[in-house]
C-alpha positions in Angstrom: 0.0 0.0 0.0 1.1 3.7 -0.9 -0.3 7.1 0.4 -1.9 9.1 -1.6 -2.4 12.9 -1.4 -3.9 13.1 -4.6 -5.3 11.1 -7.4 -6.8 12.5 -10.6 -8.5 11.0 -13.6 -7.1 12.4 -17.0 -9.6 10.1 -19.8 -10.7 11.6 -23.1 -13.5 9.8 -25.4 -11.1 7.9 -28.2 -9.5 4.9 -29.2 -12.9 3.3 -28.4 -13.1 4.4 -24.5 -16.4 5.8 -23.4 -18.0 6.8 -20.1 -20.9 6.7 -18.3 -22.4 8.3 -15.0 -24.8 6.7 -12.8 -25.6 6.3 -9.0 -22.9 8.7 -7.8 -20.5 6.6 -9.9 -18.2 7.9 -12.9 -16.9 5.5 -14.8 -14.6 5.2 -18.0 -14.4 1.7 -19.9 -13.4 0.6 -23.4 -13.7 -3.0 -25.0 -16.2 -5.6 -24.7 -17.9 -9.2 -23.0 -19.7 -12.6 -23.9 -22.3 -11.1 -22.5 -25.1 -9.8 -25.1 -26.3 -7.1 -22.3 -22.7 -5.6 -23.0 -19.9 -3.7 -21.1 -22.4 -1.1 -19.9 -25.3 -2.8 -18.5 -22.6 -4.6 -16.3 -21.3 -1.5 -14.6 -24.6 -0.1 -13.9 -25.2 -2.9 -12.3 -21.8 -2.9 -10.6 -22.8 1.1 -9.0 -25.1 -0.6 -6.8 -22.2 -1.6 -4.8 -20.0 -0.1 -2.6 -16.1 0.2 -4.1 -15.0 -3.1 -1.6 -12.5 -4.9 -2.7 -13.6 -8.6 -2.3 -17.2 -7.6 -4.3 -14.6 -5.7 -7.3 -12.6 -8.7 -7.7 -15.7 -10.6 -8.0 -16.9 -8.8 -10.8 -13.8 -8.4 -12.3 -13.6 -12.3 -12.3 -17.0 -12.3 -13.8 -16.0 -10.6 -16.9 -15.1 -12.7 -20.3 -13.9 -10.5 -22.8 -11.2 -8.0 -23.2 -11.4 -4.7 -21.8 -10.2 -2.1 -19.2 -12.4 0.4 -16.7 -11.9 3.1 -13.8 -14.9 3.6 -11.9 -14.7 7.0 -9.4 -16.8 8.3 -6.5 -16.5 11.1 -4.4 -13.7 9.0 -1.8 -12.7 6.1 -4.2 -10.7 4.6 -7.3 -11.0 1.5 -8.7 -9.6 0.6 -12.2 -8.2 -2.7 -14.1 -7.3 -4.6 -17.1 -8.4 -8.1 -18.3 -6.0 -10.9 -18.2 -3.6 -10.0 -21.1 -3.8 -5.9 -20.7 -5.1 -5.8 -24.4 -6.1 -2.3 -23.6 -3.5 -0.1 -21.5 -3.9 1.9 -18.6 -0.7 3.9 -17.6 -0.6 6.2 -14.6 1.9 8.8 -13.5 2.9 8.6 -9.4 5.2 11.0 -7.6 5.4 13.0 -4.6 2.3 11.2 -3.3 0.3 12.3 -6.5 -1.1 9.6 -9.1 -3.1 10.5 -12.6 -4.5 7.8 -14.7 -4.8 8.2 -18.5 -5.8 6.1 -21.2 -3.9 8.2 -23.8 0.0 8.7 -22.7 -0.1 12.0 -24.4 -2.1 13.5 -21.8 0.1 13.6 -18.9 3.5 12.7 -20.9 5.4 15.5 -22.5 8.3 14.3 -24.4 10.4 17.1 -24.0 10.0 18.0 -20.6 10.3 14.2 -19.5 13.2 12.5 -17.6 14.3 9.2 -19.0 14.9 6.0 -17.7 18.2 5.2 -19.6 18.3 1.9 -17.1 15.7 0.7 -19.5 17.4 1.5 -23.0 19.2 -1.3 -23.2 16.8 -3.4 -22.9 14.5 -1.8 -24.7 17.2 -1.6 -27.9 17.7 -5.5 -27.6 13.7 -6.7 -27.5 11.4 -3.7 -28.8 9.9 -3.5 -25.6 10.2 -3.0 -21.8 8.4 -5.7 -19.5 6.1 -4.9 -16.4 4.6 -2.5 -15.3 7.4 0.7 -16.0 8.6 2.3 -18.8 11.4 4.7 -20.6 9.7 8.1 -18.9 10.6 8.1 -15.0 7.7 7.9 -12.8 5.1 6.8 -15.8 3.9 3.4 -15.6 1.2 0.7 -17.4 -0.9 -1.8 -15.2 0.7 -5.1 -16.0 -1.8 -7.9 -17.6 -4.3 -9.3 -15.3 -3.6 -6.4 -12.5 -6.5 -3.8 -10.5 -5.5 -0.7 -8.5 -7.8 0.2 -5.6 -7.7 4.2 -3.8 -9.2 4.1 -0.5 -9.0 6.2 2.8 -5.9 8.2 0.8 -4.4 4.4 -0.1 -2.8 3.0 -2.8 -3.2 -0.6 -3.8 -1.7 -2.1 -7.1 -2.2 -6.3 -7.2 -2.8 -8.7 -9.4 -5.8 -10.7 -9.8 -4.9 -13.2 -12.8 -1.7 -15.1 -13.8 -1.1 -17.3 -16.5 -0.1 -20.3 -14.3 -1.7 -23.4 -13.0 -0.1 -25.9 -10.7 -1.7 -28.6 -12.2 -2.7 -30.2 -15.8 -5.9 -31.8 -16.9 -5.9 -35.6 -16.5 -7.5 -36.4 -19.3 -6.7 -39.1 -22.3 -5.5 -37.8 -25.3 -9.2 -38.6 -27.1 -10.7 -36.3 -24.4 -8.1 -33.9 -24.8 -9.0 -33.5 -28.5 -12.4 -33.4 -27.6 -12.7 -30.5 -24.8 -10.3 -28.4 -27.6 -13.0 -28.9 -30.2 -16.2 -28.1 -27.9 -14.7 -24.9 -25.7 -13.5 -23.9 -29.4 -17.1 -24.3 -31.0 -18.3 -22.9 -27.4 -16.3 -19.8 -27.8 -16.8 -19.2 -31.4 -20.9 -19.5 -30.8 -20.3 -16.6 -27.4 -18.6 -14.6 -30.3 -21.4 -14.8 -33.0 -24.2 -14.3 -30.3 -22.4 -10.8 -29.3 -21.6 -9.6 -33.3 -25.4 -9.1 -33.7 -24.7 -9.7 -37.7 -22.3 -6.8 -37.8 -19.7 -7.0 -40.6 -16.4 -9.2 -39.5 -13.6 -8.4 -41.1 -10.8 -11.0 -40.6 -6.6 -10.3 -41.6 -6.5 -13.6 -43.1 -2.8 -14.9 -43.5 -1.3 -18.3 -44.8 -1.1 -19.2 -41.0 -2.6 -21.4 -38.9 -4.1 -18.7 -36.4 -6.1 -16.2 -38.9 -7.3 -19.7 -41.0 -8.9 -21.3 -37.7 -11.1 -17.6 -36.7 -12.3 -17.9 -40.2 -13.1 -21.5 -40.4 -14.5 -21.7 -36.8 -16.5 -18.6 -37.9 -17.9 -20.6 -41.2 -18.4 -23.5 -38.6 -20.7 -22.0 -35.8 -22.3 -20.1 -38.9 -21.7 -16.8 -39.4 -21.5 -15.3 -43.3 -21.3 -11.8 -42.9 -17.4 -12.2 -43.3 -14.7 -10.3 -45.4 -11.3 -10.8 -45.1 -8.0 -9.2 -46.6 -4.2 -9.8 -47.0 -1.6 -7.5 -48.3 2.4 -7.6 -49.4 3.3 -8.6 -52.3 0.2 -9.9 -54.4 2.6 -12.8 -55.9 3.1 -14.1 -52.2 2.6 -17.6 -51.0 0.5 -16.0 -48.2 -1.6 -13.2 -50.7 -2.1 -16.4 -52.6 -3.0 -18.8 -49.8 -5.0 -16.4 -47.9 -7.5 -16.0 -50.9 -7.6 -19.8 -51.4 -8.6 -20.0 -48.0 -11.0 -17.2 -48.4 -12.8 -18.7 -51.7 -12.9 -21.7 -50.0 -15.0 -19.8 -47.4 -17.3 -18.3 -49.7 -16.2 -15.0 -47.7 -15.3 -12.0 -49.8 -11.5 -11.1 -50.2 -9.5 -7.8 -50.9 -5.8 -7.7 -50.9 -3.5 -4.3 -50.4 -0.5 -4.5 -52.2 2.3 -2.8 -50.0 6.0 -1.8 -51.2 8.8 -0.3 -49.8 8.3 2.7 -51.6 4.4 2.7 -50.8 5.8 2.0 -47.2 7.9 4.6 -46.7 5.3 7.4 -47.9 2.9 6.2 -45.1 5.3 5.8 -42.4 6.0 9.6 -43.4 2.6 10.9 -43.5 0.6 12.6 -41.4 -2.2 9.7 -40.7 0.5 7.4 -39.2 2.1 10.8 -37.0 -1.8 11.1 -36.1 -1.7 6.8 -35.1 1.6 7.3 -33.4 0.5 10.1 -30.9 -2.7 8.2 -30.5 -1.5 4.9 -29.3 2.2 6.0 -27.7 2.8 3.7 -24.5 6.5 4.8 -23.7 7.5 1.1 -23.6 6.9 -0.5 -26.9 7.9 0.0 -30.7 4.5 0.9 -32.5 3.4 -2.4 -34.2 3.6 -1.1 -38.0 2.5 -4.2 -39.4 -0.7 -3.4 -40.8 -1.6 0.1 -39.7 -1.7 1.3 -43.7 -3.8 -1.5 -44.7 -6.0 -0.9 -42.1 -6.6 2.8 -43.0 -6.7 1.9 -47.2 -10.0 -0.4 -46.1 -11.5 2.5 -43.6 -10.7 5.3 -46.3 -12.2 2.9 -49.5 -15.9 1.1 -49.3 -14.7 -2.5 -48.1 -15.4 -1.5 -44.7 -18.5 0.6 -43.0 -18.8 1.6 -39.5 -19.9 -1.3 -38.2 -17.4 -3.6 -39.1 -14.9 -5.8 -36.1 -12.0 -6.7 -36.7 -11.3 -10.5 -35.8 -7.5 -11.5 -35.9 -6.0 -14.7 -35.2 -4.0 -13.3 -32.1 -2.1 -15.5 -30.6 -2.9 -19.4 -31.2 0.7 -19.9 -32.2 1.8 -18.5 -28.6 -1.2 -19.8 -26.8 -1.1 -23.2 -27.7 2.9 -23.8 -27.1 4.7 -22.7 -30.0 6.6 -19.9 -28.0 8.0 -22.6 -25.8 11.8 -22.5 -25.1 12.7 -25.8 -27.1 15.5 -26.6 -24.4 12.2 -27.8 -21.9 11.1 -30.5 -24.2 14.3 -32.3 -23.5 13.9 -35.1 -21.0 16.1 -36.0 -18.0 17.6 -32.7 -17.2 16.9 -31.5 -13.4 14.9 -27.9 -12.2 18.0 -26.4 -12.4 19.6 -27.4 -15.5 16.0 -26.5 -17.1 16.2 -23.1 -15.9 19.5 -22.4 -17.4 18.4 -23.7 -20.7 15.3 -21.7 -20.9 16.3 -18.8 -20.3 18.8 -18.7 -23.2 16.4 -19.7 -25.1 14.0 -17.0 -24.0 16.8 -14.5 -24.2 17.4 -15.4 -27.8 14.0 -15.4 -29.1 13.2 -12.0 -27.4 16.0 -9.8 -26.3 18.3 -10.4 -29.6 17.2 -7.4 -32.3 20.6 -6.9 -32.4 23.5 -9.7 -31.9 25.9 -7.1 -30.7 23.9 -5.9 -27.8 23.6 -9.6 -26.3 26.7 -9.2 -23.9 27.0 -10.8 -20.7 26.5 -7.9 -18.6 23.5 -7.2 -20.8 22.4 -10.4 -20.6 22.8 -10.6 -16.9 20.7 -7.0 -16.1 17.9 -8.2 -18.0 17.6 -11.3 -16.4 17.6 -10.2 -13.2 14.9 -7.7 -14.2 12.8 -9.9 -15.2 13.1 -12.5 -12.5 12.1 -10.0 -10.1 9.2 -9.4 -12.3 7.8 -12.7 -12.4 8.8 -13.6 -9.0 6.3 -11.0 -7.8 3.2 -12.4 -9.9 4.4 -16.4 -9.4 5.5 -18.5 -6.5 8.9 -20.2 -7.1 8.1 -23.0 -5.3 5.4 -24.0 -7.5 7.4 -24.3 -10.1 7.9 -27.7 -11.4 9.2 -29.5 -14.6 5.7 -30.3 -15.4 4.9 -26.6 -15.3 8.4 -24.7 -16.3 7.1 -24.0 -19.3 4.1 -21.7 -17.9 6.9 -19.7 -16.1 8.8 -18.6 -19.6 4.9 -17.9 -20.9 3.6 -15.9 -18.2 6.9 -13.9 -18.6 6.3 -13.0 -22.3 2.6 -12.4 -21.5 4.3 -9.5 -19.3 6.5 -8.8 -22.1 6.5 -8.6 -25.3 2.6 -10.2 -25.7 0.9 -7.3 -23.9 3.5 -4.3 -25.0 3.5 -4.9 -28.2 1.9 -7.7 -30.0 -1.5 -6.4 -28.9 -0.6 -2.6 -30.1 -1.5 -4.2 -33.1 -5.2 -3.8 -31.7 -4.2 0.4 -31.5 -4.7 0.3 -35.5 -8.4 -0.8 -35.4 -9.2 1.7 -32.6 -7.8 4.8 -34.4 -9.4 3.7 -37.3 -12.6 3.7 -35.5 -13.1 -0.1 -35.6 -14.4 -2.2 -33.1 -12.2 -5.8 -32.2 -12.5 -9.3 -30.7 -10.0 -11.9 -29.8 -11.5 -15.1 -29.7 -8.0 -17.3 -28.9 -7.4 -15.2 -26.0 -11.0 -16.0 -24.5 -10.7 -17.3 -20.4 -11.9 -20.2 -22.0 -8.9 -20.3 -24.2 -6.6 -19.3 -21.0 -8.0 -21.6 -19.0 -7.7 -25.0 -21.2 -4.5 -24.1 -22.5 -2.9 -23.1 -19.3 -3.7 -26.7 -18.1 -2.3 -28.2 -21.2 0.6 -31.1 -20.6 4.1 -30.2 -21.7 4.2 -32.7 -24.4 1.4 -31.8 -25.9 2.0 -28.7 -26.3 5.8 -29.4 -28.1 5.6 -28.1 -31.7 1.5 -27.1 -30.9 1.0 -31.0 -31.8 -2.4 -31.1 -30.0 -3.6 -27.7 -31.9 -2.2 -28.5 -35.2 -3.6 -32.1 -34.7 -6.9 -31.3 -34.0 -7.3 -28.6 -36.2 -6.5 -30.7 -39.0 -8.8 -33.3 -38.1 -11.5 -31.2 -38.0 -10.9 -29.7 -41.1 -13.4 -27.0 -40.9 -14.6 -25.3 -43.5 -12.6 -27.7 -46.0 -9.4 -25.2 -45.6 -6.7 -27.3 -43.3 -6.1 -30.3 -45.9 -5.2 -29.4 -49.4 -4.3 -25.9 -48.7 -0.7 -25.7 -47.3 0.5 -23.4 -44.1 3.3 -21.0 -44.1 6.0 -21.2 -46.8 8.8 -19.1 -47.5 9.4 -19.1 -50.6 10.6 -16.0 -51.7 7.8 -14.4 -55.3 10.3 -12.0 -56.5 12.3 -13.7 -59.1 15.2 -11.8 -59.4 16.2 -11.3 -55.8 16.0 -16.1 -55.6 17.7 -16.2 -58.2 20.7 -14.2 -57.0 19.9 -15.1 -53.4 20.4 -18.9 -54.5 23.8 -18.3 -56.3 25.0 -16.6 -53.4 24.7 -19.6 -51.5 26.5 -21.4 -53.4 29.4 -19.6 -52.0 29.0 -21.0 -48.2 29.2 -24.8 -47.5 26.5 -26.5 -45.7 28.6 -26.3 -42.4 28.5 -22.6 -42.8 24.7 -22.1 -41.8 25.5 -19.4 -39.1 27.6 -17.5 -42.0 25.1 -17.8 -44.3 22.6 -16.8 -42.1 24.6 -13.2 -41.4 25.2 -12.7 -45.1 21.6 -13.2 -45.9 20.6 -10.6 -43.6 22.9 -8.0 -44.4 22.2 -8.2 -48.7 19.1 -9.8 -49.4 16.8 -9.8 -46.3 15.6 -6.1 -47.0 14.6 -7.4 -50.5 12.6 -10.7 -49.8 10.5 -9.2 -46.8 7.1 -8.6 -47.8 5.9 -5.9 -45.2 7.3 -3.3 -46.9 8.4 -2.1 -43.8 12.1 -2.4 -44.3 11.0 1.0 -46.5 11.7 2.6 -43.6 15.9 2.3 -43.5 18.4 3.2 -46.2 19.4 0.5 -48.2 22.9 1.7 -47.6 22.5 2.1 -43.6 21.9 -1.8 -43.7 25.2 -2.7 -45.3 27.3 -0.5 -43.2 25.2 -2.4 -40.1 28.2 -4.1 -38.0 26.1 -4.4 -34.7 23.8 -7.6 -36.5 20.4 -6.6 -36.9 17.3 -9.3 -37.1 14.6 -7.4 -38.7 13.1 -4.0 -39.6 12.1 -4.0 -36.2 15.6 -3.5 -35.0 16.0 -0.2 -36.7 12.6 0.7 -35.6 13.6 0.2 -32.3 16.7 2.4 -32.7 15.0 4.8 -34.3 12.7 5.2 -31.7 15.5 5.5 -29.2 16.6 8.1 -31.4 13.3 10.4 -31.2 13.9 10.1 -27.6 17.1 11.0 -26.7 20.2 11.6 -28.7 22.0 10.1 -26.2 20.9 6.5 -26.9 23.0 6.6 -30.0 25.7 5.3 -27.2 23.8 2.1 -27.5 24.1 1.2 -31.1 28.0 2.2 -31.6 30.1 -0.7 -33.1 
């Protein structure tokens, strides 16, 4: 508990946040439930209380969507996000004053900010900070799955929800591919009862994830579907995602999207207007499909009414974030430990190989172990259940800072959003999941493919990499031919640094000079690496220090 002088509410009506007054209550809320009656109705009925907090966590607990609220009265606070913080609430505390926002850019003035450059590093080397804080001293986000209660001049931050479970389902593998198929249908039939035949609109990609909120859709029997892909419209997934789409019977656009085509929107004053908008001080803006989003809103595909569905995150959700090094068998507690967290490390904190030095490597760690330790019990912890501690970490990470700032793009576009695969239903089953069947997402690919809804998983192949523009395999392949097969890592560094910023189809490697990626000596991974440094760069001059060679 902190004292509290002082707390103010600083909310404005966008990004899909609205407010309502009612029984001496004020409260601001954006997202939505399962619940036909809607976000609304449920907090009129929650005014009838009194702000306590056994009766709020309650409620909260009762709600199965994806949201975030504060509700004020004339003495109290209360405020929270769902389980995942799909939709961020930061606050600002010092000298016994807090403000709450839903917009950073109402209490966070860039220029007159003070940095935390203990966080730079780590920012530069993931794209991201994890928890609660951020690169702006004294400005912070509630973590996923946290409340904060102000009472009698009292501050309370806790959690309410952690993606963890002590125990698995004992069930045989026939039942397990049985409950996934009925909570699947079960969640897919909450969804249609709460679209109300509104327009869907689904970013349908050669994946896995996107192809099952389509098919389920097509399954439980909703038509009022239109999906879209964009890239390069010679692209095993432009080509795979209309398959899958005529398939459907659903309606398809695509969105062709160059580096030059890229670069102009990155520069224009729509995304400036998207940046400001959805700024959290602790992420990269997710860029991916901003300017597709705003082509559909600005041309006729879309109306008003439309929701955005995307497949966020099966892949993660149903194992295949895993650190492989905890599938191996016969290696003790310890020795698992070790292993996962250079796996973890790698996957996450490696945009650029020259930043992953020991002492690097060591400061991050311990950051994050003192972040998880604080949500999970260490004594828990088991080698049946490892596996939750590395997920619950990247929920807390790089899931809620910025993989689900790709939801910011609906909002500013004025476009409602669901998320289906991260249901509590979801949560709950996959959290309770066995290790080994979660290795490689066997159980999800399995069943998927056995139920074969829609017509779409045999037949029609998932993910490829094979690169559509002709020139660039063609000199890519005799390239190759320079480095022996024991050369991989070599290989692997050289395809980077020349042909990398050709072959990726998101355009967004528009936004770097060809010429600034040769010189590149520091070993970056993807366009999100100079994103990232750029970002840095708008900040502070000072975190140039970072990316010397």
């Amino acid at each position: 508990m902190k004292e509290i002088n002082s707390s103010i509410l600083t909310f404005n009506k966008s990004m899909g946040w609205k407010t309502i007054n009612h029984n001496g209550y004020k409260i601001w809320y954006a997202g939505y439930i399962y619940n036909k009656a809607g976000l609304e109705s449920s907090f009129i009925s929650f005014t009838k209380k009194e702000i306590e907090l056994k009766s709020l966590l309650n409620f909260v607990k009762s709600l199965n969507g994806h949201f975030a609220f504060v509700a004020q009265t004339s003495d109290s606070m209360f405020g929270c996000v769902d389980r995942i913080g799909s939709i961020p609430i930061f606050y600002k505390y010092s000298n016994k004053t807090i403000q709450f926002t839903n917009k950073s850019n109402l209490i966070v003035k860039k220029n007159t900010e003070k940095f935390r450059f203990d966080n730079f590093n780590e920012f530069a080397m993931s794209g991201f900070i994890s928890g609660a804080t951020s690169l702006i001293k004294d400005f912070f986000q509630l973590e996923a799955g946290q409340f904060f209660l102000i009472k009698d001049r009292s501050l309370l931050i806790n959690s309410y929800y952690s993606f963890f479970s002590k125990k698995v389902l004992n069930l045989d593998l026939a039942n397990y591919k049985k409950r996934f198929t009925e909570l699947t249908l079960d969640v897919f039939s909450d969804l249609k009862n709460t679209l109300n035949e509104r327009p869907v609109l689904i970013p349908l990609s050669a994946g896995k994830d996107s192809r099952l909120v389509a098919s389920a859709l097509k399954q439980v029997g909703y038509k009022n579907v239109k999906c879209f892909a964009y890239g390069n419209k010679k692209s095993f997934e432009s080509t795979t995602s209309k398959r899958v789409a005529d398939a459907l019977n659903y309606d398809w656009i695509f969105y062709e999207i160059t580096r030059k085509k890229q670069r102009e929107f990155l520069n224009s004053e729509t995304y400036k207007g998207f940046i400001s908008e959805s700024e959290t001080f602790s992420s990269v803006p997710y860029i991916q499909d901003i300017s597709a989003i705003s082509f559909l809103k600005s041309s006729k595909f879309l109306s008003d009414e439309t929701i955005v569905i995307n497949g966020n995150t099966g892949d993660f959700i149903s194992g295949g974030h895993i650190p492989k090094s905890l599938f191996l068998q016969g290696k003790s507690l310890n020795s698992l430990f070790k292993s996962g967290w250079d796996d973890f490390l790698n996957k996450h904190y490696s945009l650029w190989r020259g930043l992953r030095s020991k002492q690097n490597d060591i400061r991050i760690k311990k950051n994050l172990t003192n972040l998880i330790n604080s949500r999970l019990n260490k004594t828990e912890i088991s080698k049946e259940n490892i596996h939750l501690y590395f997920e619950f970490l990247e929920i807390l990470g790089r899931q809620q800072k910025y993989i689900l700032n790709m939801q910011r793009s609906y909002e500013f576009n004025n476009l409602e959003w669901r998320l289906p695969l991260w249901s509590n239903e979801f949560m709950d089953f996959w959290v309770s999941v066995p290790l080994n069947l979660k290795e490689n997402q066997w159980l999800y690919k399995t069943v998927l493919e056995q139920n074969n809804w829609g017509k779409v998983w045999k037949g029609i192949e998932i993910n490829n990499d094979n690169i559509p523009i002709r020139k660039v395999r063609y000199a890519r392949n005799i390239a190759k031919l320079f480095f022996s097969p024991f050369q991989r890592t070599h290989w692997s560094k050289f395809d980077k640094h020349f042909f990398q910023y050709f072959y990726d189809l998101s355009g967004n490697y528009g936004l770097v000079p060809y010429s600034e990626i040769i010189k590149d000596k520091l070993g970056h991974r993807n366009y999100i690496s100079f994103l990232t440094k750029y970002y840095l760069y708008s900040l502070d001059k000072k975190s140039k220090a970072i990316f010397s060679d």
